[in-house]
Rosetta silent file (secondary structure, phi, psi, omega in degrees, C-alpha in Angstrom):
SEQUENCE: XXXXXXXXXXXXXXXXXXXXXXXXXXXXXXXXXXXXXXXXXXXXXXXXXXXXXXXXXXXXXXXXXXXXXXXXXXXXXXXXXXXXXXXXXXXXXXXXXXXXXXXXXXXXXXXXXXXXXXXXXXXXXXXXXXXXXXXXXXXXXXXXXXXXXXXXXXXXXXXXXXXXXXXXXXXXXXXXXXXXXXXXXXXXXXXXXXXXXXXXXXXXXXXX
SCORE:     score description
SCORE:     0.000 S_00000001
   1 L     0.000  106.488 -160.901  113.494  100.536  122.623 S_00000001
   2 L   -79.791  123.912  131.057  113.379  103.922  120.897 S_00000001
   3 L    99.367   32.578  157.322  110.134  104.646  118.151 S_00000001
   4 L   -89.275  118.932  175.052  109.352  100.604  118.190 S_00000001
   5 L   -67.925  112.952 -161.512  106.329   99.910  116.680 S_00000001
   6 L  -110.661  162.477  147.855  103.955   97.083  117.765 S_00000001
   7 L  -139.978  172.222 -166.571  100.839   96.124  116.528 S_00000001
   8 L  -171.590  159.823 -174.785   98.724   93.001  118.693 S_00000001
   9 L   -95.218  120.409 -167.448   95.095   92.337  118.545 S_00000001
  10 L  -135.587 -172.499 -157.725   92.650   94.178  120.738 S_00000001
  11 L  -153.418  141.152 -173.036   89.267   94.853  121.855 S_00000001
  12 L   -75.522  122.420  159.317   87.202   97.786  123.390 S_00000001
  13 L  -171.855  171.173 -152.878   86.471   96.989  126.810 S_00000001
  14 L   -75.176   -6.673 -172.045   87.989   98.821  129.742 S_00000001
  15 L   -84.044  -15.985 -164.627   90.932   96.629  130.689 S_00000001
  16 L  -114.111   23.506 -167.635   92.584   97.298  127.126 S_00000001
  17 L    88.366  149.189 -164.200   91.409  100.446  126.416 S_00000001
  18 L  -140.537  141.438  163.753   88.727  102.144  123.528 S_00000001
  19 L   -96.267  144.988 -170.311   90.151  104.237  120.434 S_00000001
  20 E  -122.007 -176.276 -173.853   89.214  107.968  120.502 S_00000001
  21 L  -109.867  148.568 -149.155   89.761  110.306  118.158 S_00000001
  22 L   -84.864  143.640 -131.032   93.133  112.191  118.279 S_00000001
  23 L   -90.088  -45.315 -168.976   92.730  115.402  119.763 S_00000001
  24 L   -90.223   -7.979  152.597   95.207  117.358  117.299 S_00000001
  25 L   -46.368  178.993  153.303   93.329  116.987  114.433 S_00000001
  26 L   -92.034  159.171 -174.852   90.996  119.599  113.238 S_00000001
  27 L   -80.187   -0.937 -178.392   88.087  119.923  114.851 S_00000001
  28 L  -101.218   27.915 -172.873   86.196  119.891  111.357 S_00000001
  29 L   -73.865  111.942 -179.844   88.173  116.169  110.722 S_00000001
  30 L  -114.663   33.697 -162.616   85.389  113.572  110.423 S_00000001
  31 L   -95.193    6.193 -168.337   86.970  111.022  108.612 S_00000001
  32 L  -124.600   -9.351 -173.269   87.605  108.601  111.724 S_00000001
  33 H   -55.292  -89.582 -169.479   83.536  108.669  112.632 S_00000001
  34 H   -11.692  -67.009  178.425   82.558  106.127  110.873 S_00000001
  35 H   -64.887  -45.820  174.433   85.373  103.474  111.621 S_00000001
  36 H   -60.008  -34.067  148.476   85.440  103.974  115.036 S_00000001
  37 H   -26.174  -50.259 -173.980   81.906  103.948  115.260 S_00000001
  38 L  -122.916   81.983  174.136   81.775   99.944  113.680 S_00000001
  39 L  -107.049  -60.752 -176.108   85.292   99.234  115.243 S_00000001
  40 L   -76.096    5.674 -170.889   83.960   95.949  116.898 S_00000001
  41 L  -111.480   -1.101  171.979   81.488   94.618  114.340 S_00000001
  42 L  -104.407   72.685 -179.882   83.911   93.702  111.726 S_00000001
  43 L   -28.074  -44.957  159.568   85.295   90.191  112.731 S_00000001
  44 L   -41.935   -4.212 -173.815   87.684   90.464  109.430 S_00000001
  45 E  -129.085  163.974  159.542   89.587   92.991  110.450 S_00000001
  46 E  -114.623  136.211  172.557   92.236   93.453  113.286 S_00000001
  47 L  -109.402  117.981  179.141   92.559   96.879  114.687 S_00000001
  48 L  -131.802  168.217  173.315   95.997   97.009  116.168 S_00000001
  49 L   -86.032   93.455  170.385   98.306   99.563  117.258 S_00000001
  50 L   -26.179  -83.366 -115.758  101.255  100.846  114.579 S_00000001
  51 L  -134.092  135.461  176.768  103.263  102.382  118.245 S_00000001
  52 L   -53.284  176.790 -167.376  102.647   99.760  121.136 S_00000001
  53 L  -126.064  -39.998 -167.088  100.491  100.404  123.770 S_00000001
  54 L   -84.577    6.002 -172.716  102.675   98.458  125.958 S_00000001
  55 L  -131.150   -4.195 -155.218  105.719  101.013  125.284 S_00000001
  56 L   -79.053  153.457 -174.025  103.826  104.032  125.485 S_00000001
  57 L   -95.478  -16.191 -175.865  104.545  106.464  128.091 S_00000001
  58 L  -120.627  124.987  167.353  100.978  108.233  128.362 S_00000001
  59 L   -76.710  -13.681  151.405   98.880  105.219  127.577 S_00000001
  60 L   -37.029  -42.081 -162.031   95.644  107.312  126.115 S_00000001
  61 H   -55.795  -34.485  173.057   98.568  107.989  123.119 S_00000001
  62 H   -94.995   13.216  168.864   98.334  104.513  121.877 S_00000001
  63 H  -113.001   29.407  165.594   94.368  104.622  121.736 S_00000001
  64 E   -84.059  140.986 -147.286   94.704  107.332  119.710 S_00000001
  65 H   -88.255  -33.358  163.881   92.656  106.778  116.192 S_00000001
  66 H   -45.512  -19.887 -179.803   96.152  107.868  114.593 S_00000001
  67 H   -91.217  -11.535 -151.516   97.516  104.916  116.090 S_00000001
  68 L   -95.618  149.641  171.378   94.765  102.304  114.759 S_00000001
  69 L  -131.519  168.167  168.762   96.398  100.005  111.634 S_00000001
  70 L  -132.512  125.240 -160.367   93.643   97.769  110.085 S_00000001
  71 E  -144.937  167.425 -176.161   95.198   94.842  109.124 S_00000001
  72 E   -83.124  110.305 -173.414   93.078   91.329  107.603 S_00000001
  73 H   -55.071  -24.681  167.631   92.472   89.409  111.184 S_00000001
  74 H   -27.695  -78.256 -147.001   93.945   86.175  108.992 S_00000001
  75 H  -104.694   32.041  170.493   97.306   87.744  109.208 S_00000001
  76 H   -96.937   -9.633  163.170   97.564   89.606  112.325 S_00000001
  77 H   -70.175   -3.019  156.522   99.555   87.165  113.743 S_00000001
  78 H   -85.433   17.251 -167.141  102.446   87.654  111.870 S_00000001
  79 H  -112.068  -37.360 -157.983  102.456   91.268  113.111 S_00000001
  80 H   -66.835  -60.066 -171.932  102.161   89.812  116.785 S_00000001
  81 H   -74.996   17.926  158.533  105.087   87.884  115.956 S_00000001
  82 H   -70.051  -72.810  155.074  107.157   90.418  114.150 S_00000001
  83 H   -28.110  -60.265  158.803  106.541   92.170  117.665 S_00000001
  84 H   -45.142  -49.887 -161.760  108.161   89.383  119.546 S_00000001
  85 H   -68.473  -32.733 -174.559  111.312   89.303  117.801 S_00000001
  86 H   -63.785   -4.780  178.050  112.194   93.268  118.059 S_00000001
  87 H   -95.580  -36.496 -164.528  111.589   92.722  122.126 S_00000001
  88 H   -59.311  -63.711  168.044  113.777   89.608  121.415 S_00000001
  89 H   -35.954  -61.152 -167.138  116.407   91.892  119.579 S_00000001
  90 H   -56.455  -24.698 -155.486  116.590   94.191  121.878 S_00000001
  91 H   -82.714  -31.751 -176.439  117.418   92.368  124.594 S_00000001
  92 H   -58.146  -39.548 -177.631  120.059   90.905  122.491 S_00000001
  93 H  -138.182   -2.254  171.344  121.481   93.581  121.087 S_00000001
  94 L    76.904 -161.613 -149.538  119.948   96.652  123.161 S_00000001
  95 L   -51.052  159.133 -167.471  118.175   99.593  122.173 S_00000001
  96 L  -134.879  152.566  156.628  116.642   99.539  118.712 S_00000001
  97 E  -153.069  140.500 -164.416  114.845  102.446  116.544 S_00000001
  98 E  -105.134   98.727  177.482  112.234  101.632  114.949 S_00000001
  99 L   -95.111   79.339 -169.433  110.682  103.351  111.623 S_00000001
 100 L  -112.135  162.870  175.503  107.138  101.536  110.768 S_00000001
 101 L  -170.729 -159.518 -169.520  103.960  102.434  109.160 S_00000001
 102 E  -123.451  139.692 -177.037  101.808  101.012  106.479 S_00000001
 103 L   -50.954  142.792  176.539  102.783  101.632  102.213 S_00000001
 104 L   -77.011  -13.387 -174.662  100.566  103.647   99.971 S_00000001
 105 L  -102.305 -158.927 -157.151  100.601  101.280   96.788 S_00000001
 106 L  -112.983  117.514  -13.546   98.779   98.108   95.516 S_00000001
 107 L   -74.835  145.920 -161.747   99.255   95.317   97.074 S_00000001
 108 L   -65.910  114.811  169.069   99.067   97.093  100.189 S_00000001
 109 E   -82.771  155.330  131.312  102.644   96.540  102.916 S_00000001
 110 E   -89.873  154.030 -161.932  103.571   97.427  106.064 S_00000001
 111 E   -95.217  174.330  132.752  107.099   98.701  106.007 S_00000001
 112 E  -158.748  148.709 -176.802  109.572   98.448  108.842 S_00000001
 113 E  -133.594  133.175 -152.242  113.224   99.710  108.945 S_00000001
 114 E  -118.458  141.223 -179.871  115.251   98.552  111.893 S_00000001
 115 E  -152.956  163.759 -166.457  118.512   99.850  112.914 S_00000001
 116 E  -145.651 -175.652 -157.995  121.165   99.227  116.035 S_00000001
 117 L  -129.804  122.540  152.566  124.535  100.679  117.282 S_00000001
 118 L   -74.601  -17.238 -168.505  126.968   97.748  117.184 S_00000001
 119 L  -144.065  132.250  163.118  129.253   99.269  119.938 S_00000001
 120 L   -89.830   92.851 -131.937  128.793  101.711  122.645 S_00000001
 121 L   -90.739    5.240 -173.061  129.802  104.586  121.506 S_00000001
 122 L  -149.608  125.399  141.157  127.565  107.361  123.594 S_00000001
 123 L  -104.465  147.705 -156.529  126.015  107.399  126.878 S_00000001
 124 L   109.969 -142.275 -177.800  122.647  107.397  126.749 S_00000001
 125 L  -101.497  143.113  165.256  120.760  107.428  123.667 S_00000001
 126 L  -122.189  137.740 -175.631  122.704  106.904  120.369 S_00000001
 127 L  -104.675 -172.535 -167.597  121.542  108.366  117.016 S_00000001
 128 L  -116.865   28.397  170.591  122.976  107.309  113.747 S_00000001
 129 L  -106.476  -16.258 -153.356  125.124  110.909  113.744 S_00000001
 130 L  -100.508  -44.772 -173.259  126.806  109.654  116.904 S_00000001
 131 L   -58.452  135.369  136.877  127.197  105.570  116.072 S_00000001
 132 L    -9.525   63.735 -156.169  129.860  105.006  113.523 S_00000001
 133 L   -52.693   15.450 -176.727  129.064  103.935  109.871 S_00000001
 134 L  -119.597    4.730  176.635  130.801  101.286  109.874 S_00000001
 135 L  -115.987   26.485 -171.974  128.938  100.020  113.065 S_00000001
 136 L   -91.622  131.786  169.967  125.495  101.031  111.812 S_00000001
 137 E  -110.667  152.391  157.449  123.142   97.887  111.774 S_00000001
 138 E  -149.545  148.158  157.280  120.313   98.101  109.539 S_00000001
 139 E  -136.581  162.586 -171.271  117.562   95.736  108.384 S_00000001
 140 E  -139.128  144.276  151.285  114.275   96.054  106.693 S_00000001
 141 E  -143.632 -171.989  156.705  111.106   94.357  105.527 S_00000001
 142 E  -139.984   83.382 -178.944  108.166   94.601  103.738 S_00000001
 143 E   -59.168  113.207 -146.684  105.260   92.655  105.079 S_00000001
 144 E   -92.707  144.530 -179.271  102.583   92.493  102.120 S_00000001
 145 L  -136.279    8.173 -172.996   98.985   92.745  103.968 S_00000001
 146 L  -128.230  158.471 -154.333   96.882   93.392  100.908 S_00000001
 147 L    27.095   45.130  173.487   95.533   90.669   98.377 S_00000001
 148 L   -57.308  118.446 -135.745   96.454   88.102  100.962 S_00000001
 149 L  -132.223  -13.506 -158.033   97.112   84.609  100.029 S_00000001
 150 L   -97.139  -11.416 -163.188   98.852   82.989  103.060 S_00000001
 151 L   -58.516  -38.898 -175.658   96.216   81.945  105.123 S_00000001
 152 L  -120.332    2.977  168.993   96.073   78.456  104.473 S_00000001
 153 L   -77.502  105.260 -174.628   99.753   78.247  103.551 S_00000001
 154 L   -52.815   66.857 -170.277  102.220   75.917  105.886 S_00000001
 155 L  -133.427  110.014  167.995  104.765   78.609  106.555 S_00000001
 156 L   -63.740 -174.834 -143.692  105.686   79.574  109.622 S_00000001
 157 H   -95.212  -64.126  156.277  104.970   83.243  111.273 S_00000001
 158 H   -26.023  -58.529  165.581  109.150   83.352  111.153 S_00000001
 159 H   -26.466  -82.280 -174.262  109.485   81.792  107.777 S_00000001
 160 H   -33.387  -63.677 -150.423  106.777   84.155  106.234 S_00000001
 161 H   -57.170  -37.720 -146.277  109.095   87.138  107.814 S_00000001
 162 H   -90.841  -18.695  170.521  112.589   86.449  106.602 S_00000001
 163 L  -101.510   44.026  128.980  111.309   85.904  103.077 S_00000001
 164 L   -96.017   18.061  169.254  110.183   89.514  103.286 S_00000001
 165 E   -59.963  146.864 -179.666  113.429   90.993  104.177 S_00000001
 166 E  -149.656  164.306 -177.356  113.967   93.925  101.947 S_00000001
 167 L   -67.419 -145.679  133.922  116.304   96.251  101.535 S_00000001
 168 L   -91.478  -30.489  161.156  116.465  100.078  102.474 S_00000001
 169 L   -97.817   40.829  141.552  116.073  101.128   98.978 S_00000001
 170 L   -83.182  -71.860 -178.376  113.132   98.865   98.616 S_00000001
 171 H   -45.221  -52.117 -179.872  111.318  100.709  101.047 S_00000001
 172 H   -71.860  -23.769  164.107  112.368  104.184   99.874 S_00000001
 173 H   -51.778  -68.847  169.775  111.040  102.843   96.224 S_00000001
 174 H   -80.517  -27.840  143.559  107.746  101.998   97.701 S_00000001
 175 H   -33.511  -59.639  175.918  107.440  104.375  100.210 S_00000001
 176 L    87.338   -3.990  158.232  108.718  107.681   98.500 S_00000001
 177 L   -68.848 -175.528 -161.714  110.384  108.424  102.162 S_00000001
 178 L  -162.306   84.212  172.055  114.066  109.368  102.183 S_00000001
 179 L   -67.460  159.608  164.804  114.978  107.799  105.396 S_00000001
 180 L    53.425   62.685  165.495  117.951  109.107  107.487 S_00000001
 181 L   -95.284   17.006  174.983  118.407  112.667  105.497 S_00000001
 182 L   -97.671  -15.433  178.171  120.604  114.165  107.958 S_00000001
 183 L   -69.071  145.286  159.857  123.339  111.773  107.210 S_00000001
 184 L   -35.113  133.029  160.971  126.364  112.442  105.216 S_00000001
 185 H   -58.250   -3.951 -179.933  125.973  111.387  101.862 S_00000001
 186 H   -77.185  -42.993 -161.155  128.621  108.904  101.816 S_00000001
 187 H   -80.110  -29.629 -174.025  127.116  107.124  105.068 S_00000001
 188 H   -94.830  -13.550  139.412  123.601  106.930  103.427 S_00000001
 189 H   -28.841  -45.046  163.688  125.275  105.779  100.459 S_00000001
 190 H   -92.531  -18.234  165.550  126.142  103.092  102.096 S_00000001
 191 H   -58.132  -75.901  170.095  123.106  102.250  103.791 S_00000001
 192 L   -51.742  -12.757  154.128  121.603  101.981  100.584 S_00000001
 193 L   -63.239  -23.949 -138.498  124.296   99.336   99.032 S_00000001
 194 L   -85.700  131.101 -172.576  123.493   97.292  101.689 S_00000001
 195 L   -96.391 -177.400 -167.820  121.746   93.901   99.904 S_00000001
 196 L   -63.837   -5.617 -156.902  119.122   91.790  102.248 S_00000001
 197 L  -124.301   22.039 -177.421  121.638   89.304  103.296 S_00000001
 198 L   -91.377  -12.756  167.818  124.122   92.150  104.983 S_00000001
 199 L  -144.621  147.663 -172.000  121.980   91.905  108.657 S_00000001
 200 L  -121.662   54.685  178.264  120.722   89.230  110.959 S_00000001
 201 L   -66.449  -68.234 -178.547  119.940   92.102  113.063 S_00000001
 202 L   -68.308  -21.298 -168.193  116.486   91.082  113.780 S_00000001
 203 L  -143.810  131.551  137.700  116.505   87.376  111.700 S_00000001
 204 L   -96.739  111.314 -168.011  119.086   86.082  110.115 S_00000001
 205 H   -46.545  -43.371 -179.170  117.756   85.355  106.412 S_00000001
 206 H   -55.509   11.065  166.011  120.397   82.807  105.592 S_00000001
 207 H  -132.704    5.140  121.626  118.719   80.213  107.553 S_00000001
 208 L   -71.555    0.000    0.000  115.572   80.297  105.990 S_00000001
């Protein structure tokens, strides 16, 4: 499942792992003391991983402090279960790539932009120069994780997701990325037309 991004709720202790601080910083970076330092005493928060732990190939990589999300412990279970459906996708529809991280503006999102190969056009790994454009799947969301409101709201973990489908130029609005710049303009052109109710790659919205 190429560059999918999990997050799941965890804990320092030795069977799951401790976060250290990544290695490639500078060595005069202190800006990670602190949180790692009170990483267990703040019951309110979830520290999960943005790249799975469970996909990783060197597993130190995903205990990396680069890797740590903070998310409101209320709502990490919509993350967990975000995380089911893309292993659920895949299996469904095979490999996936995965772009996720968390938005810089007010209220605070995590983004994710999901895309598939409808047909199999390469062996091996397929990119979105090799896949077709007219076979290109893409979906998006934007899960809001900041001023949170949901907590006591009867909405399922599913629900909650599909009415946070977003677009591709929703994301590139709030983001200020410029996903997929190697593509022909025509192809990314068309990515961006695409409205929320053109893929059930991961969900299909129309049945929420």
């Amino acid at each position: 499942m190429d560059g999918l991004h999990h997050s799941g709720n965890t804990t320092n202790n030795i069977n799951d792992g401790h976060w250290i601080e990544d290695p490639r910083l500078d060595q005069n970076h202190t800006g990670s003391c602190q949180r790692l330092s009170n990483i267990v005493r703040r019951n309110e928060v979830a520290y999960t991983h943005l790249f799975p732990k469970e996909f990783a190939t060197q597993k130190v990589g995903a205990w990396l402090d680069t890797n740590l999300l903070e998310v409101p412990s209320s709502i990490s279970h919509f993350l967990e279960t975000m995380t089911d459906m893309l292993a659920e996708a895949s299996i469904s529809r095979g490999p996936l790539n995965v772009i996720s991280g968390p938005t810089r503006h007010r209220p605070a999102s995590i983004f994710y932009v999901f895309t598939a190969c409808k047909v199999d056009v390469t062996v091996g790994e397929w990119n979105h120069t090799t896949c077709p454009a007219e076979y290109r799947d893409l979906q998006a969301f934007l899960l809001p994780i900041g001023g949170w409101k949901y907590q006591g709201a009867c909405t399922s973990d599913r629900n909650f997701i599909a009415y946070n489908v977003a677009s591709l130029k929703d994301v590139e609005q709030v983001t200020g990325f410029q996903f997929f710049p190697d593509l022909p303009l025509e192809d990314k052109l068309s990515l961006l037309a695409r409205t929320t109710l053109d893929s059930a790659l991961v969900l299909d919205p129309t049945r929420y």
